[in-house]
N, CA, C and O atoms as CSV, one atom per row, in Angstrom:
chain,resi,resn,atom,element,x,y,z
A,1,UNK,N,N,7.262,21.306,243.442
A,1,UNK,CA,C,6.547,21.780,242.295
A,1,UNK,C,C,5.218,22.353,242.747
A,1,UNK,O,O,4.561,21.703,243.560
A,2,UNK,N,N,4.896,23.176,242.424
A,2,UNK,CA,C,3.559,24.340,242.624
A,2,UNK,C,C,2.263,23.443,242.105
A,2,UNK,O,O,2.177,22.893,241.007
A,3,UNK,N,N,1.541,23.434,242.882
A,3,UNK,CA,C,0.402,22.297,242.280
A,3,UNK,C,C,0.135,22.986,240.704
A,3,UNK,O,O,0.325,22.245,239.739
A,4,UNK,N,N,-0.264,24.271,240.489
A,4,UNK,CA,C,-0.892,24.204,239.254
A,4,UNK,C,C,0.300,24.081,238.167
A,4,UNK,O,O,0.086,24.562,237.054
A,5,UNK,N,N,1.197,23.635,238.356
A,5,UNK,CA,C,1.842,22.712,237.342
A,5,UNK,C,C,1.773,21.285,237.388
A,5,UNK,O,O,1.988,20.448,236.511
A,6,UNK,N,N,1.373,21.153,238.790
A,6,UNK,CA,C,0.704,18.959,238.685
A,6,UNK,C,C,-0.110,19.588,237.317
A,6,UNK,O,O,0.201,19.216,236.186
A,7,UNK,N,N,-1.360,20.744,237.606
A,7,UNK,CA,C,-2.540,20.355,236.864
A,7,UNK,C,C,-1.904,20.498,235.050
A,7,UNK,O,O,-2.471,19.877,234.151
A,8,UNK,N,N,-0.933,21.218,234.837
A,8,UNK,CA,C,-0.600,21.529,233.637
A,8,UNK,C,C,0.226,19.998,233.084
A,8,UNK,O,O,-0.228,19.797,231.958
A,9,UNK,N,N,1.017,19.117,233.358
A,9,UNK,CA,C,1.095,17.957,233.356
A,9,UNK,C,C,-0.017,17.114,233.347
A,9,UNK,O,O,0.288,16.005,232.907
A,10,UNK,N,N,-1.350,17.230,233.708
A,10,UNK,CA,C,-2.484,16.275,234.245
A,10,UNK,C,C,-2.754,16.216,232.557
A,10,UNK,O,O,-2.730,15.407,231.630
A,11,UNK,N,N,-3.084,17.950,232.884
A,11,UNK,CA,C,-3.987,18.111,231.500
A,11,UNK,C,C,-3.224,17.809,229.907
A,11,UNK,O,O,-3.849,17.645,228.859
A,12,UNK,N,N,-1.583,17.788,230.079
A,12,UNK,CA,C,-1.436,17.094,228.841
A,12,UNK,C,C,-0.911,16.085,228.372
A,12,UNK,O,O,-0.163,15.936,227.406
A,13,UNK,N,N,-1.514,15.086,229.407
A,13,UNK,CA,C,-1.151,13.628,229.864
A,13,UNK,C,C,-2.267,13.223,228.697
A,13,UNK,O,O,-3.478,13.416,228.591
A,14,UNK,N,N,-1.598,12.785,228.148
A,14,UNK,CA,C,-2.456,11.658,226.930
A,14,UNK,C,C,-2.520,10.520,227.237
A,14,UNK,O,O,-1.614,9.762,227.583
A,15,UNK,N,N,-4.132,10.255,227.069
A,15,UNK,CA,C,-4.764,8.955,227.397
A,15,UNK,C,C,-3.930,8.128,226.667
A,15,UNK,O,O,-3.413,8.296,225.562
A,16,UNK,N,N,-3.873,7.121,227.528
A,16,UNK,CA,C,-3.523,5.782,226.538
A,16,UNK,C,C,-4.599,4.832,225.446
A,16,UNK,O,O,-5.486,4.253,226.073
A,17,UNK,N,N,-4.621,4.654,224.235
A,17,UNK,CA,C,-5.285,4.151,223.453
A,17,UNK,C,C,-5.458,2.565,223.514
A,17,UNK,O,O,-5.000,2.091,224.554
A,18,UNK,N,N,-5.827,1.954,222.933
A,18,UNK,CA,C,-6.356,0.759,222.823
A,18,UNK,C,C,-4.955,-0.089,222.139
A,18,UNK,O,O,-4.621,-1.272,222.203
A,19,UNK,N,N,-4.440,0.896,221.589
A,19,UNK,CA,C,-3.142,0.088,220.668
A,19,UNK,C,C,-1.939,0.794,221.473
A,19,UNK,O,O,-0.845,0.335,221.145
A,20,UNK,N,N,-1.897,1.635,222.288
A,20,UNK,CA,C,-0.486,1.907,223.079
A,20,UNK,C,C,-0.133,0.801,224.127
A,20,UNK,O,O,-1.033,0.164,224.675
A,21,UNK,N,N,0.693,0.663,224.297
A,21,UNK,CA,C,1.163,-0.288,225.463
A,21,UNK,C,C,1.509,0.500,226.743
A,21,UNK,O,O,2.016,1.615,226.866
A,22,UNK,N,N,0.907,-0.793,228.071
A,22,UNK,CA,C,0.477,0.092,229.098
A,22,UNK,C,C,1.307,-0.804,230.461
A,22,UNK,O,O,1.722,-1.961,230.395
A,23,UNK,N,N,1.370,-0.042,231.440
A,23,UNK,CA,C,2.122,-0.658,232.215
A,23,UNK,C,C,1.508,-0.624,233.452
A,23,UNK,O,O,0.701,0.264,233.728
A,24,UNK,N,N,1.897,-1.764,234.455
A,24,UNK,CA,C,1.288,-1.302,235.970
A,24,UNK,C,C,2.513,-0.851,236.746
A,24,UNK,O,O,3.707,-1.068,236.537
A,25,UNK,N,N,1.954,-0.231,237.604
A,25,UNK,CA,C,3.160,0.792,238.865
A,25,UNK,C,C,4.281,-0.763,239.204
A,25,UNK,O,O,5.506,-0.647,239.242
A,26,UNK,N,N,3.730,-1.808,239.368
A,26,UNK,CA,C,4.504,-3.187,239.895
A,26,UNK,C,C,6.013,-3.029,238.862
A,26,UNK,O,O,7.203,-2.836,239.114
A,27,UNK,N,N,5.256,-3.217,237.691
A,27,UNK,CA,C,6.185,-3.496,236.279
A,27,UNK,C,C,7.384,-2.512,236.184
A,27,UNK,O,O,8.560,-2.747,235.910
A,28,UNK,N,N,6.820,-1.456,236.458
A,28,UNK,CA,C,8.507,-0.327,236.343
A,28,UNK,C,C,8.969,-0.777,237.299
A,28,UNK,O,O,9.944,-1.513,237.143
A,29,UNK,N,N,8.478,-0.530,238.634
A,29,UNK,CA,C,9.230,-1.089,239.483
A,29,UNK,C,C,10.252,-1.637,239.597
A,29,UNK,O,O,11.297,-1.401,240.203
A,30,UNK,N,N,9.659,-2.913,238.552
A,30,UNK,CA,C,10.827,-4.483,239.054
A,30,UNK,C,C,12.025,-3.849,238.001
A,30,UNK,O,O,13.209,-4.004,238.301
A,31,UNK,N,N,11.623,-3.100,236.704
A,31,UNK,CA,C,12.536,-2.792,235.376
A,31,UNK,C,C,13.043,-1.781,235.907
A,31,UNK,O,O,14.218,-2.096,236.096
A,32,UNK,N,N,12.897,-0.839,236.237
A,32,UNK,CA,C,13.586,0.520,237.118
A,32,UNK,C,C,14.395,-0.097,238.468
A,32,UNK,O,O,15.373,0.445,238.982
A,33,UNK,N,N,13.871,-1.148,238.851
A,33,UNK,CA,C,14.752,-1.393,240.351
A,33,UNK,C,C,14.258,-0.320,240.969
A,33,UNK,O,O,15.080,0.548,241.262
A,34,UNK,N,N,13.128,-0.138,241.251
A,34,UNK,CA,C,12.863,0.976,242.355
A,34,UNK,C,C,11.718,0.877,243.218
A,34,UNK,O,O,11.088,-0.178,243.160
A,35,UNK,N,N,11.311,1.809,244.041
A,35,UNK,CA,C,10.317,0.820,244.543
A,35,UNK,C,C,8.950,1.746,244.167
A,35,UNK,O,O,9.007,2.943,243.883
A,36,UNK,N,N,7.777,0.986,244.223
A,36,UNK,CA,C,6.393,1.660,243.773
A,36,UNK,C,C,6.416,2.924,244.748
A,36,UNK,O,O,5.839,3.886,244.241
A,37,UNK,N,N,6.910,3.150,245.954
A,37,UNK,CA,C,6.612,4.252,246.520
A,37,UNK,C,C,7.377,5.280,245.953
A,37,UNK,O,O,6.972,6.350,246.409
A,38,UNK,N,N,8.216,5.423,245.235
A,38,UNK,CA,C,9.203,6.008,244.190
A,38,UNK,C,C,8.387,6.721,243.542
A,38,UNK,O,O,8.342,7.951,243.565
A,39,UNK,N,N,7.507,5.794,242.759
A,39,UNK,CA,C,7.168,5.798,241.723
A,39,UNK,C,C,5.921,6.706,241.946
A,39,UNK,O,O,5.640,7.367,240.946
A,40,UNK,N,N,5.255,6.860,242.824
A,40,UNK,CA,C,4.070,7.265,243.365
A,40,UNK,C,C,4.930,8.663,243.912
A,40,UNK,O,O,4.299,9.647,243.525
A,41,UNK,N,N,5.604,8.888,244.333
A,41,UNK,CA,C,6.399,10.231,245.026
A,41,UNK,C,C,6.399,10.986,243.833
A,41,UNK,O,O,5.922,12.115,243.942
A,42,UNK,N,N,6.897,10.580,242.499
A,42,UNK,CA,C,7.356,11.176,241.192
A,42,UNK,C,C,5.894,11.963,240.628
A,42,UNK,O,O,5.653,13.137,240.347
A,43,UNK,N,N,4.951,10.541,240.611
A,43,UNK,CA,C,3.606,11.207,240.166
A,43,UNK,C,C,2.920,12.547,240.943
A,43,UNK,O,O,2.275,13.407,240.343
A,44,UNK,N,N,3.255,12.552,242.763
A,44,UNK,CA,C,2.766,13.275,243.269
A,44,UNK,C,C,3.614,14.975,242.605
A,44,UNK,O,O,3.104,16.061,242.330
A,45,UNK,N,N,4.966,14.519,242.559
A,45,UNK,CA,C,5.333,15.769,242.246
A,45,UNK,C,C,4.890,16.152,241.029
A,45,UNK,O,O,5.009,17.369,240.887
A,46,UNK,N,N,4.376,15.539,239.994
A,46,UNK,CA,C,3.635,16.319,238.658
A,46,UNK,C,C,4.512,15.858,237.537
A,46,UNK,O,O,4.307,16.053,236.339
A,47,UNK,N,N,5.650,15.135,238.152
A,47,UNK,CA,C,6.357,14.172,236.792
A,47,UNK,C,C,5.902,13.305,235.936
A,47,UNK,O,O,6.122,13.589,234.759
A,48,UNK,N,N,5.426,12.487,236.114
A,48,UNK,CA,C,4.444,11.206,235.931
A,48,UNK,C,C,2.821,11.726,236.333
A,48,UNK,O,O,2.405,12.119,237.423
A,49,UNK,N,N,2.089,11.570,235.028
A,49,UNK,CA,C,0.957,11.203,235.240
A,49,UNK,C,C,0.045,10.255,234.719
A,49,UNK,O,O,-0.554,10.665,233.725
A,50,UNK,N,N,-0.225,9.174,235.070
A,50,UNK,CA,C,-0.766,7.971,235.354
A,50,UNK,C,C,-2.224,8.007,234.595
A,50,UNK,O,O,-2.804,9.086,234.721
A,51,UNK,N,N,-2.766,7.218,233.989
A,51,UNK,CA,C,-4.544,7.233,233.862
A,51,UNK,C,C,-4.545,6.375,234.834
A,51,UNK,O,O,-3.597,5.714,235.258
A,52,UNK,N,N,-6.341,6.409,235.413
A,52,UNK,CA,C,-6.645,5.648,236.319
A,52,UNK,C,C,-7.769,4.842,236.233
A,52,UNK,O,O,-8.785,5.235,235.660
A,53,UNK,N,N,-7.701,4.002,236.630
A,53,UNK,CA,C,-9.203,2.891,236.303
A,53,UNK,C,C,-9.215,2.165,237.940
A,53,UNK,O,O,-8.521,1.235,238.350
A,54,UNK,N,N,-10.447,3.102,238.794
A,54,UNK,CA,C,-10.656,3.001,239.936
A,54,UNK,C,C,-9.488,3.422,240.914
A,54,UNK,O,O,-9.258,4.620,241.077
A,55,UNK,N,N,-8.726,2.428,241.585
A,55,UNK,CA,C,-7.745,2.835,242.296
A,55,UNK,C,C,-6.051,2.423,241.717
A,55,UNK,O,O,-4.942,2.841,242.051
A,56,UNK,N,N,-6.536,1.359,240.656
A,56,UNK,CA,C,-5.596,1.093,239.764
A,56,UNK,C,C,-4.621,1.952,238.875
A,56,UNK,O,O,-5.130,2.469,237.880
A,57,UNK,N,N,-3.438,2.143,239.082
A,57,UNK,CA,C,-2.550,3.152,238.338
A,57,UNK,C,C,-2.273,2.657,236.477
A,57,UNK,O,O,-1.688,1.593,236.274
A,58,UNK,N,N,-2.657,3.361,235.475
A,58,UNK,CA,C,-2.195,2.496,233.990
A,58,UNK,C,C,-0.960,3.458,233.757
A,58,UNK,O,O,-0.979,4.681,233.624
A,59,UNK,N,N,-0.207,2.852,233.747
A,59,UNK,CA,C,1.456,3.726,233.269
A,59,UNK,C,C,1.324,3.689,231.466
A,59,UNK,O,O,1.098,2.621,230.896
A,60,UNK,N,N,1.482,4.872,230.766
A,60,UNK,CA,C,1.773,4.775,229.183
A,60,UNK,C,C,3.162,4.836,229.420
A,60,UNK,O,O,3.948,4.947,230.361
A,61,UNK,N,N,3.148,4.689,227.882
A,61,UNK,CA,C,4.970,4.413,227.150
A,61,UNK,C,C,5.517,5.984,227.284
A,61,UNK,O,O,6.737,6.113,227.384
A,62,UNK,N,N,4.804,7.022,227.291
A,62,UNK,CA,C,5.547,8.338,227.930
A,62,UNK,C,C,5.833,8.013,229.672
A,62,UNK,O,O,6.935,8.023,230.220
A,63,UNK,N,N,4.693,7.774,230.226
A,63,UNK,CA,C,4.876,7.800,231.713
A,63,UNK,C,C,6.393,6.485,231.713
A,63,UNK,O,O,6.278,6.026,232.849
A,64,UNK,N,N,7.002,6.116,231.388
A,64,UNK,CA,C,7.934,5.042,230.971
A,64,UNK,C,C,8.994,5.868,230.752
A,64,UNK,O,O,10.030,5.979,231.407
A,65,UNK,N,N,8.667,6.391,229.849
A,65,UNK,CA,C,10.083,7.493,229.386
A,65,UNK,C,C,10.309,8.234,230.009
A,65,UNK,O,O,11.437,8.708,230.139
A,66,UNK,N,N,9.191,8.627,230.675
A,66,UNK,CA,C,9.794,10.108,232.059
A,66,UNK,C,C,10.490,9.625,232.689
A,66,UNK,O,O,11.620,10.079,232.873
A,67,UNK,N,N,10.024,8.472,233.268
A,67,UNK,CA,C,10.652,7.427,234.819
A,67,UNK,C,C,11.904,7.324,234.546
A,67,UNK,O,O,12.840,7.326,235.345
A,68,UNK,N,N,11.936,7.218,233.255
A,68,UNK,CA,C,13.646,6.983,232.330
A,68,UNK,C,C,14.191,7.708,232.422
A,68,UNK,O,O,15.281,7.462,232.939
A,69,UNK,N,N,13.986,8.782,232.124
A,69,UNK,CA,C,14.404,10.078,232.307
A,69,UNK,C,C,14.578,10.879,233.872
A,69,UNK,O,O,15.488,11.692,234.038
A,70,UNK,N,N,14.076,10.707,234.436
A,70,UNK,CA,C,13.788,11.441,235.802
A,70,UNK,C,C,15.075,10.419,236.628
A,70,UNK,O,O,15.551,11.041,237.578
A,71,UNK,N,N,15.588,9.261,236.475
A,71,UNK,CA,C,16.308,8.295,236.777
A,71,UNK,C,C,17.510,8.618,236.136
A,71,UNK,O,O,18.563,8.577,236.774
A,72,UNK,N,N,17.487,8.892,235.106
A,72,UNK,CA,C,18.784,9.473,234.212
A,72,UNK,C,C,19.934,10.914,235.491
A,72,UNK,O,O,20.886,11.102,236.248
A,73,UNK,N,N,18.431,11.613,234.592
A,73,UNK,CA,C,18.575,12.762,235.596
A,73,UNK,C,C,19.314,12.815,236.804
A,73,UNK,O,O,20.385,13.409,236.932
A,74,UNK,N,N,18.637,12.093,237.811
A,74,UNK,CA,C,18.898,11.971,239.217
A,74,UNK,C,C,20.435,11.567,239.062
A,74,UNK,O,O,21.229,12.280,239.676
A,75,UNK,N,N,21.015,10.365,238.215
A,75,UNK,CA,C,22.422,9.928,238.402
A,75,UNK,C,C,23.210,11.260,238.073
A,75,UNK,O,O,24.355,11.411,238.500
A,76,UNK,N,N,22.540,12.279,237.263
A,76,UNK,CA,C,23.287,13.112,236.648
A,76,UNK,C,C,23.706,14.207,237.537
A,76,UNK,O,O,24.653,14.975,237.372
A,77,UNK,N,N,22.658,14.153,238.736
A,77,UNK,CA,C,22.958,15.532,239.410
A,77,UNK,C,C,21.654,16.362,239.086
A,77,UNK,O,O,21.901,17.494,239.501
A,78,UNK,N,N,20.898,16.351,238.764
A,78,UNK,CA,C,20.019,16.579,238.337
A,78,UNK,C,C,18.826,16.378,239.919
A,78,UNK,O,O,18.748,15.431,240.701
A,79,UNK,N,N,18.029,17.739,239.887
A,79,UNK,CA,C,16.878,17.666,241.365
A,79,UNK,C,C,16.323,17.790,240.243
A,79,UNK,O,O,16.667,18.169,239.123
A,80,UNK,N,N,14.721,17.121,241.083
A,80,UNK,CA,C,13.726,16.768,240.343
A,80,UNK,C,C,12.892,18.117,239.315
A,80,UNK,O,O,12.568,18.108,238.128
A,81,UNK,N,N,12.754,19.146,240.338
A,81,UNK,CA,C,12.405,20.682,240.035
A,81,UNK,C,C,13.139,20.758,238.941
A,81,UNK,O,O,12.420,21.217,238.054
A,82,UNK,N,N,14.480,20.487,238.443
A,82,UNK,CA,C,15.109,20.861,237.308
A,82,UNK,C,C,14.389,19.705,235.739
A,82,UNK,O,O,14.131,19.901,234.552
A,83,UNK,N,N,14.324,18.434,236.791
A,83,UNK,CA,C,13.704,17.212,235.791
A,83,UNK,C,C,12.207,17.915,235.034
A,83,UNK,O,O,11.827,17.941,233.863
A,84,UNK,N,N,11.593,18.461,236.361
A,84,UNK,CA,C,10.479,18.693,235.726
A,84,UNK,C,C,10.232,20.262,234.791
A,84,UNK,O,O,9.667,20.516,233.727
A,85,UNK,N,N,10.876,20.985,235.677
A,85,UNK,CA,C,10.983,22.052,234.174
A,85,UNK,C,C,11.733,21.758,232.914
A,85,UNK,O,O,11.510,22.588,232.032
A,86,UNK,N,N,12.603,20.751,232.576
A,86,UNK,CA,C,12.539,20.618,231.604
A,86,UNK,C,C,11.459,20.074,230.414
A,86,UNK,O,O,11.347,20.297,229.208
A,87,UNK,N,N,10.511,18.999,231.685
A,87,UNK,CA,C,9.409,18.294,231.468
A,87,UNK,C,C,8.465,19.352,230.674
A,87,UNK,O,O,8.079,19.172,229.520
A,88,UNK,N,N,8.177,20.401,231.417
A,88,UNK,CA,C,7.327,21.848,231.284
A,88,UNK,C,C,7.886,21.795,229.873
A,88,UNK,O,O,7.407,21.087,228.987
A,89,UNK,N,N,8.840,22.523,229.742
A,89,UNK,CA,C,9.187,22.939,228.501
A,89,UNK,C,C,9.276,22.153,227.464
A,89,UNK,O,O,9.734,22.664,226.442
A,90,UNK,N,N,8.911,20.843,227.430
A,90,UNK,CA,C,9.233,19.970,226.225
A,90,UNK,C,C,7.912,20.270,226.063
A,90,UNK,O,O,7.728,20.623,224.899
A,91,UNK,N,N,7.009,20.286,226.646
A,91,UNK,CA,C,5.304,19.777,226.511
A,91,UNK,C,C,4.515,21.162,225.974
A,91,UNK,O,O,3.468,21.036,225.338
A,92,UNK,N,N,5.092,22.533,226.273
A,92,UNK,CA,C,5.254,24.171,226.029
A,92,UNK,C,C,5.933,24.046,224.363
A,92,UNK,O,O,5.661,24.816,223.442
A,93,UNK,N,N,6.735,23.032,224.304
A,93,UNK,CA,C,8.039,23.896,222.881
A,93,UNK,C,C,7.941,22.508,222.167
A,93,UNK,O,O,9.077,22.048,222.287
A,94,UNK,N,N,7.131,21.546,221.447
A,94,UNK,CA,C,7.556,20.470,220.753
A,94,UNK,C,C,8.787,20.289,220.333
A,94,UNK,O,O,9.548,19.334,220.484
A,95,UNK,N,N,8.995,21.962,219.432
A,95,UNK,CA,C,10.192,21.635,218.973
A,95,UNK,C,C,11.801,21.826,219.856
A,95,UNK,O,O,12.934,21.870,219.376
A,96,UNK,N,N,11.372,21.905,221.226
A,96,UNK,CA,C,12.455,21.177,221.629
A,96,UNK,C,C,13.319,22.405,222.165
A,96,UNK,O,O,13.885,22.319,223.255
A,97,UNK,N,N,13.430,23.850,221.168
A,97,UNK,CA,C,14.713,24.471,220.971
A,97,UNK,C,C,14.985,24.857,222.213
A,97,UNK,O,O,16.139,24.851,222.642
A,98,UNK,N,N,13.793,25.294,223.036
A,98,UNK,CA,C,14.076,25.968,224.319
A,98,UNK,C,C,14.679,25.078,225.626
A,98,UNK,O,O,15.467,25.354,226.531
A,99,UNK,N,N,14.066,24.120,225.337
A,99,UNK,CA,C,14.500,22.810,225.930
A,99,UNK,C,C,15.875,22.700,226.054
A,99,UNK,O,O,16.534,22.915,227.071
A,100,UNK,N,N,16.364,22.271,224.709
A,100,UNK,CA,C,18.052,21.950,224.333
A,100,UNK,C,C,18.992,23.459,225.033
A,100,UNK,O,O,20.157,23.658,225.379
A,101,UNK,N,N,18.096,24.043,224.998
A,101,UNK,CA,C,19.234,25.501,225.617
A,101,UNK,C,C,19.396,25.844,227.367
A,101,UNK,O,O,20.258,26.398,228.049
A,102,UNK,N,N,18.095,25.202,227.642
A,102,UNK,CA,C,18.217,24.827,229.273
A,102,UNK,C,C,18.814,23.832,229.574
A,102,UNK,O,O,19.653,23.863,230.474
A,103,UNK,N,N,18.569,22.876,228.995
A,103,UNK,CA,C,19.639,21.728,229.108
A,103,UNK,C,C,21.004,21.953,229.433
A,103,UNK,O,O,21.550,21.676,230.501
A,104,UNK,N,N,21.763,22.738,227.926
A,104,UNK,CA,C,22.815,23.078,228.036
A,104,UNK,C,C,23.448,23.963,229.299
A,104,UNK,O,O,24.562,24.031,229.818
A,105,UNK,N,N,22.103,24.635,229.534
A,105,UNK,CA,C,23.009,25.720,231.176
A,105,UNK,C,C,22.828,24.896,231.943
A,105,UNK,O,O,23.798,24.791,232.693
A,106,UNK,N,N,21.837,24.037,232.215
A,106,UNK,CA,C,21.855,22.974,233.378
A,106,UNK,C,C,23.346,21.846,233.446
A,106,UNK,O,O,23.998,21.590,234.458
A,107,UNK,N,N,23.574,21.350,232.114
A,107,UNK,CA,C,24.619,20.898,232.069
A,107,UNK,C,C,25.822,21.629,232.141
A,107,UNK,O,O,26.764,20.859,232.331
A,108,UNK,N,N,26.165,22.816,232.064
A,108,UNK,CA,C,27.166,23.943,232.273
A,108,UNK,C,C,27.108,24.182,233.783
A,108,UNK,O,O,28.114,24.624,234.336
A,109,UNK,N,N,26.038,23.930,234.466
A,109,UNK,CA,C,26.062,24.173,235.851
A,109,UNK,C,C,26.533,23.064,236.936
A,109,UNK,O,O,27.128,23.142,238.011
A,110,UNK,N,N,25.960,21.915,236.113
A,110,UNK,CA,C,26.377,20.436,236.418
A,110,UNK,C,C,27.919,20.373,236.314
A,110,UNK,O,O,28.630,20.100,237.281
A,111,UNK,N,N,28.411,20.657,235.010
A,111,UNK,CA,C,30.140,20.822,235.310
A,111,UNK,C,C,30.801,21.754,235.832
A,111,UNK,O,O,31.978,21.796,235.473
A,112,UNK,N,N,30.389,22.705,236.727
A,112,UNK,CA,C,30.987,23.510,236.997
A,112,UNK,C,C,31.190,22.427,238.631
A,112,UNK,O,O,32.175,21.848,239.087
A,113,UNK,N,N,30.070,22.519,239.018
A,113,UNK,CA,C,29.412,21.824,240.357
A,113,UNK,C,C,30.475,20.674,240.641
A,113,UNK,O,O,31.110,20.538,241.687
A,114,UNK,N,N,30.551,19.792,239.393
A,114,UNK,CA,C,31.434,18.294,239.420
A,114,UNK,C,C,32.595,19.226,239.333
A,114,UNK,O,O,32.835,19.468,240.517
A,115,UNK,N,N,33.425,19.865,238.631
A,115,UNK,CA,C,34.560,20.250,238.722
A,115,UNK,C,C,35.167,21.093,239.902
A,115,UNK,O,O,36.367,21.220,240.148
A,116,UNK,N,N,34.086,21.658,240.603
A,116,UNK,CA,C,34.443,22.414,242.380
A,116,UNK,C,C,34.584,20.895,243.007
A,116,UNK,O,O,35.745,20.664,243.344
A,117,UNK,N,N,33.798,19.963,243.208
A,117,UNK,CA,C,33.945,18.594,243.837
A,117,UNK,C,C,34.970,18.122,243.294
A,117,UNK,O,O,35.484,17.502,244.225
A,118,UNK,N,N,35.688,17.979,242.324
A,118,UNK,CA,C,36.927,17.736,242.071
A,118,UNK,C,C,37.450,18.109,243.143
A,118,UNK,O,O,37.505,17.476,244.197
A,119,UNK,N,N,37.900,19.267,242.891
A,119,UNK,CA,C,39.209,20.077,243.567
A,119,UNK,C,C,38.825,19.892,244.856
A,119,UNK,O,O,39.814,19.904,245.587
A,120,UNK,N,N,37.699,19.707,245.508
A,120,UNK,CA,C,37.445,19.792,247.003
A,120,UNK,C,C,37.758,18.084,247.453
A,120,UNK,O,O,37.680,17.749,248.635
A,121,UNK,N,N,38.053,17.254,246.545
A,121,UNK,CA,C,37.997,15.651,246.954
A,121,UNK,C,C,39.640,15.724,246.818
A,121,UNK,O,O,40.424,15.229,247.628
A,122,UNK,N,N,39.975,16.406,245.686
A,122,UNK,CA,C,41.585,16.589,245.997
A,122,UNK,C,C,42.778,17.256,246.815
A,122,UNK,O,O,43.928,16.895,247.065
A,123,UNK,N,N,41.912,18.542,247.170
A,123,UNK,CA,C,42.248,19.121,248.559
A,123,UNK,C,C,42.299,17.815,249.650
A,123,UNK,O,O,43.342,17.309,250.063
A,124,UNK,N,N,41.066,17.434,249.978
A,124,UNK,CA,C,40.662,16.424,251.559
A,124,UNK,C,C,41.792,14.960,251.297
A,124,UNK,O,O,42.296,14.325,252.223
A,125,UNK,N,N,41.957,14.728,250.113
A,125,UNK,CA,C,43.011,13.600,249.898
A,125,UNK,C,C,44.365,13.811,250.357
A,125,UNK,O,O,44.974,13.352,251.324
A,126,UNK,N,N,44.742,14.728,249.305
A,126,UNK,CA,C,46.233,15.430,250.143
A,126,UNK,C,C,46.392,15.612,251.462
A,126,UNK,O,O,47.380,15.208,252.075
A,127,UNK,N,N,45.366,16.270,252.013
A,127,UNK,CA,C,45.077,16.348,253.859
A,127,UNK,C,C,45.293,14.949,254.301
A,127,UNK,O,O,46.066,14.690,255.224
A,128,UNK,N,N,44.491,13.862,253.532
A,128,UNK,CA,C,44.280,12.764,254.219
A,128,UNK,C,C,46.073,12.142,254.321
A,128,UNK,O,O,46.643,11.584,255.259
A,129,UNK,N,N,46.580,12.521,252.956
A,129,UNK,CA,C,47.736,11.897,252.740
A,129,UNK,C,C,48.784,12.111,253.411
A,129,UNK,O,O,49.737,11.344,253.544
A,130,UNK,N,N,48.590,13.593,254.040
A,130,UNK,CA,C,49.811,14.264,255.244
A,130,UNK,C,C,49.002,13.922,256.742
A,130,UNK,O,O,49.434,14.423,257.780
A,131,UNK,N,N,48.061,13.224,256.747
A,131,UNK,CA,C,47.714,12.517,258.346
A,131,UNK,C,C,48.409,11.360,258.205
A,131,UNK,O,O,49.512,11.219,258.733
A,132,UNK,N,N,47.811,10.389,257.455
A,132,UNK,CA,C,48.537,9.104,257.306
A,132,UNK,C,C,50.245,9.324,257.397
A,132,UNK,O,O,50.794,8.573,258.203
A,133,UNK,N,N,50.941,10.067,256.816
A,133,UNK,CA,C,52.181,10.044,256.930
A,133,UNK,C,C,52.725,10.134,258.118
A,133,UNK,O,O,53.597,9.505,258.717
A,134,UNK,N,N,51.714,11.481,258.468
A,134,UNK,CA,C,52.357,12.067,260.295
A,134,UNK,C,C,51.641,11.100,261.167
A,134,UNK,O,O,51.634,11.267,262.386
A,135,UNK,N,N,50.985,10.008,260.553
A,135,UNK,CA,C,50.666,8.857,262.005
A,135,UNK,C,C,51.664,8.078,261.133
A,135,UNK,O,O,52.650,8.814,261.134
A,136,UNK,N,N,51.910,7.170,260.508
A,136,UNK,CA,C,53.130,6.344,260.467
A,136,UNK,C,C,54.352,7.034,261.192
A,136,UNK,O,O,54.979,6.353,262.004
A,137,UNK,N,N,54.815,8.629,260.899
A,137,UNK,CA,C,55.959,8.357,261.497
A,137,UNK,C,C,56.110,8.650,262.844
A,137,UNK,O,O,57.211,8.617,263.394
A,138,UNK,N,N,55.129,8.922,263.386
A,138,UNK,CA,C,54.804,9.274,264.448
A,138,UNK,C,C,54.880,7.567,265.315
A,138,UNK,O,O,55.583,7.433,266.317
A,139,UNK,N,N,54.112,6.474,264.777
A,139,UNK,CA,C,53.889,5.159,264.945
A,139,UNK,C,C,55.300,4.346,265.108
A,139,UNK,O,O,55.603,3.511,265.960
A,140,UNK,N,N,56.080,4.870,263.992
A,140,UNK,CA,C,57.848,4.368,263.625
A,140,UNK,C,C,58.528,4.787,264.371
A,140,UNK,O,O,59.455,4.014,264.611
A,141,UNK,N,N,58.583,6.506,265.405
A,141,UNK,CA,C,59.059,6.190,266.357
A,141,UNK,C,C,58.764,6.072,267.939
A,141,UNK,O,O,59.440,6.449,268.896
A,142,UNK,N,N,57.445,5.378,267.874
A,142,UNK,CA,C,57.112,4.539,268.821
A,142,UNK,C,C,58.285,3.114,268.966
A,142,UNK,O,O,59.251,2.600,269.532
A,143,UNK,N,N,57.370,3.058,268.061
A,143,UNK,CA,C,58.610,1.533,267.731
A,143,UNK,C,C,60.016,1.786,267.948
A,143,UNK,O,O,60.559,0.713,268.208
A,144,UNK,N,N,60.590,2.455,267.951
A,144,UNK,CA,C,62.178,2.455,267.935
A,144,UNK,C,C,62.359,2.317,269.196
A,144,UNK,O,O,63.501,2.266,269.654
């Protein structure tokens, strides 16, 4: 990610208030199963941005939902560059629309991607399935 999109994330990182609930880098951690250096990699890329009080990281209930999200993502096939332009565009489009339509080609690209890995795991199987055969019978008439 191009730094001056860290700064465009920085800048519309909303403080956490007195009545939001706040988290430390430890706490996702242990709830994400991941480790704080994770978590710190994400922020560097401009996903997560953190308030700070000295050297102390305060996670809000968005910085929570990204992590959620950016974790989603990742199982999905999903690189982070894609996590975070969608990020861009939610924070650009409240209402979302432009969002939901990248989504959709990202997910159209995602099944295309899983459905070539199909056929390429079913190709290498069949292969696998005519080795195994030609070493058994190859093995059977050893034995004889």
């Amino acid at each position: 990610m191009k730094p001056d999109n860290q700064t465009n994330f920085a800048s519309s990182a909303k403080a956490p208030s007195s009545n939001d609930q706040t988290f430390s880098i430890s706490d996702l951690a242990k709830e994400f199963d991941i480790t704080t250096r994770s978590i710190r990699f994400y922020e560097d890329q401009g996903l997560i941005t953190p308030e700070r009080n000295g050297q102390t990281r305060i996670y809000s209930k968005r910085d929570k939902v990204r992590l959620k999200l950016i974790l989603r993502g990742k199982r999905l096939g999903f690189t982070l560059a894609e996590t975070g332009r969608l990020f861009e565009l939610y924070d650009a489009d409240k209402s979302s629309a432009k969002q939901l339509v990248t989504m959709l080609d990202l997910i159209a690209e995602k099944k295309a991607d899983l459905s070539q890995q199909m056929d390429d795991i079913k190709v290498v199987l069949m292969e696998l399935v005519t080795a195994e055969r030609r070493c058994r019978d190859t093995l059977n008439k050893i034995d004889e």
